[in-house]
Every structure is written in C-alpha cells, then in structure tokens.
C-alpha positions in Angstrom: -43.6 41.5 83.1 -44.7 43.5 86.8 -42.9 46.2 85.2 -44.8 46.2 81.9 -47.9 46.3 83.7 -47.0 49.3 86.3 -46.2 51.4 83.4 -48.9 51.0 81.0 -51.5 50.9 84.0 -53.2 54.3 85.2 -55.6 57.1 83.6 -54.7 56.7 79.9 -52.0 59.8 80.1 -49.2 59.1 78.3 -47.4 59.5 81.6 -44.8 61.9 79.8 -45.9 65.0 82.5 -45.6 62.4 85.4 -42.0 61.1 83.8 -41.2 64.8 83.4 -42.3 66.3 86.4 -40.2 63.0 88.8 -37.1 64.3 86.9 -37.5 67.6 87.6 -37.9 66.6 91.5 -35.2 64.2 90.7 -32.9 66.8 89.6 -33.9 69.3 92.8 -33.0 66.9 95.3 -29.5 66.3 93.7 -29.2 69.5 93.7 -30.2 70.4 97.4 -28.1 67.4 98.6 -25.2 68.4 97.0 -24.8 71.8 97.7 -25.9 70.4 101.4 -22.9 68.1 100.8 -20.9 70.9 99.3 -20.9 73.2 102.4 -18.1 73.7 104.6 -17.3 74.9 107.8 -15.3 77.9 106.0 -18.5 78.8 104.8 -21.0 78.7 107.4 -18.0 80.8 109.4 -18.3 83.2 106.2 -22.1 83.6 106.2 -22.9 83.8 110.0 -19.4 86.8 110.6 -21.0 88.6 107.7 -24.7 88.3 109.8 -22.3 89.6 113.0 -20.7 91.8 111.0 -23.6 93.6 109.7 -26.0 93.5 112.7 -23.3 95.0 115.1 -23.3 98.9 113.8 -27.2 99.2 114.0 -27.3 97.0 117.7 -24.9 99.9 118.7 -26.9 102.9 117.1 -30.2 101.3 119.0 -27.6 101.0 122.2 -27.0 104.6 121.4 -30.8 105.8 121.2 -32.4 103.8 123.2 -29.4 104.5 126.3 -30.2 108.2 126.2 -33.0 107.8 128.0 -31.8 106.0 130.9 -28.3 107.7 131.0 -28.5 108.1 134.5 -29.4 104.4 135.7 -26.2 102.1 135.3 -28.1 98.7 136.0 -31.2 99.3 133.2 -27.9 100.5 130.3 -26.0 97.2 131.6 -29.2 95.7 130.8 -29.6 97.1 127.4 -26.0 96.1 126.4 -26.9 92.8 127.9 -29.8 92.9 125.6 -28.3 93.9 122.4 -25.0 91.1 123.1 -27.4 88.4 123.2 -28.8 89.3 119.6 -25.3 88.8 118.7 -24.7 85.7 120.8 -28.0 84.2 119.2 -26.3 84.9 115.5 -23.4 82.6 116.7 -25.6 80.3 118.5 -26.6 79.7 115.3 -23.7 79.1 113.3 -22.1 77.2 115.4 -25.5 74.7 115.8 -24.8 74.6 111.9 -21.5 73.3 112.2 -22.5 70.9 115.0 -24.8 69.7 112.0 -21.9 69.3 109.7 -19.9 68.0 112.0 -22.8 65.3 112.3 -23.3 65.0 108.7 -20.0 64.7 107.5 -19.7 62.3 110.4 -16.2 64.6 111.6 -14.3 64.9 114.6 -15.4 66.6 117.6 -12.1 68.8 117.5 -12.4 69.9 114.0 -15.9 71.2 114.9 -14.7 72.8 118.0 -11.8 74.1 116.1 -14.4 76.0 113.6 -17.0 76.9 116.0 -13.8 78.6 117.9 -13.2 80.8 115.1 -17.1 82.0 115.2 -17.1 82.4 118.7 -13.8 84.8 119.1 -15.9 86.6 115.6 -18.5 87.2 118.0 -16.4 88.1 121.2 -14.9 91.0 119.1 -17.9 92.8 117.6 -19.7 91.8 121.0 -16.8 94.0 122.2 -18.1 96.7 120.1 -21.4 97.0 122.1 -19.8 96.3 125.7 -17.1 99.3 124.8 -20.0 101.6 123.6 -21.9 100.7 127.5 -18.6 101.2 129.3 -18.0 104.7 127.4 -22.2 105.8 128.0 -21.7 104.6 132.0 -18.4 106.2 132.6 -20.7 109.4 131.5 -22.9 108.8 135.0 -22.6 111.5 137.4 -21.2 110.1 141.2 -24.6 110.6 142.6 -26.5 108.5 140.2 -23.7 106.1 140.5 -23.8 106.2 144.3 -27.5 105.3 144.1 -27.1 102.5 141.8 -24.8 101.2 144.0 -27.4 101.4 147.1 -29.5 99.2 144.5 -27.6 96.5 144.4 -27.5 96.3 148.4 
C-alpha cells in the first residue's frame, strides 16, 4: 500500500524518464565499481611503467637543454638531475599510493602490496638511472678548475 502511493505520487509524469534515467545511473555505477573491482596490481604496474617509460626520454632531453647552460657549475646540474628524478619519483609515488589503495580495497596482505609496489619502484630506479647516467656523463665534462671551485662551495 506505502509503495502504491510513492509511485503514483509526484508531478503527474509518467515517471518513465525518472525510471529511465535511475537505470542508466544504475548501470554507471556497476560499471565504475566493477572495473574498480576488476583492477589489479599487474595493471596499475602496467599503466604507471608506461607513464615512466614515456616521461623519461623528454626529462633527459630537458636535462640536456637546460644543463648547457650551467655546464660549468656541478652543484646547480646535480640539482637539475635532482629536479628531473623527482618527476619520475612522483610517477611512482603515485602508483604505488594506488596499490596501497588496492591493497585496502581488496582488504590484501601488506606483503603482497609491498611485493608489487617493489616491482614499480626498481621500474623507477632504472629509468631514474637514465637521468643520473646522463648528469654523471655532462659533470665528468667540467673542467678541474670549475670543479675545484665547486668544491670550495661546498666548504
């Protein structure tokens, strides 16, 4: 009887849009939750090495622009690759937040999202590498008296 007067209460639409429009919202949030549901700590280790992946060349090109003009001071291109490692730290930072968020969601063990946010992390200590290799090569290029002062710098 309560329900009987629910439904045929209101503004004299036939309620068909309303019935219509609650599926359609009923059918997005099935959706969202089960692909939500459906991710996996494969995948988030998929998407954020492919964001690594592809922001490491152009970090190293704008390591290799923006370095040429401080070539000669050691400290300001150890801050530069600094700079452009954290942009790839803040990629994994990411992904590995993500999987703490699986990890929660899927109510999982600590070690299997250690053991997956592992993998991301060595992802990101290699192409890190990339940028820390390209430094090392620029600063071996540093004449003995530019790396003398440097040195009186840090004293």
């Amino acid at each position: 009887m309560a329900f009987s007067i629910a439904a045929c209460g209101g503004t004299g639409d036939d309620g068909a849009g309303d019935t219509s429009a609650q599926a359609e919202n009923n059918t997005v949030q099935a959706t969202t939750e089960e692909s939500v549901a459906m991710t996996t700590y494969q995948d988030i280790l998929d998407e954020y090495t492919q964001q690594i992946q592809e922001a490491t060349p152009t970090l190293v090109e704008e390591y290799n622009a923006e370095s040429e003009k401080i070539a000669d001071d050691i400290n300001a291109l150890a801050e530069l690759s600094n700079s452009k490692v954290e942009e790839l730290a803040t990629i994994c930072n990411d992904g590995v937040e993500e999987m703490a968020s699986l990890m929660t969601q899927n109510g999982d063990e600590y070690e299997t999202y250690e053991e997956w946010a592992g993998k991301l992390q060595d992802v990101y200590m290699e192409y890190a590498a990339q940028i820390t290799d390209t430094y090392t090569s620029s600063a071996t290029d540093i004449s003995t008296d530019d790396l003398m002062d440097a040195m009186e710098e840090l004293q």
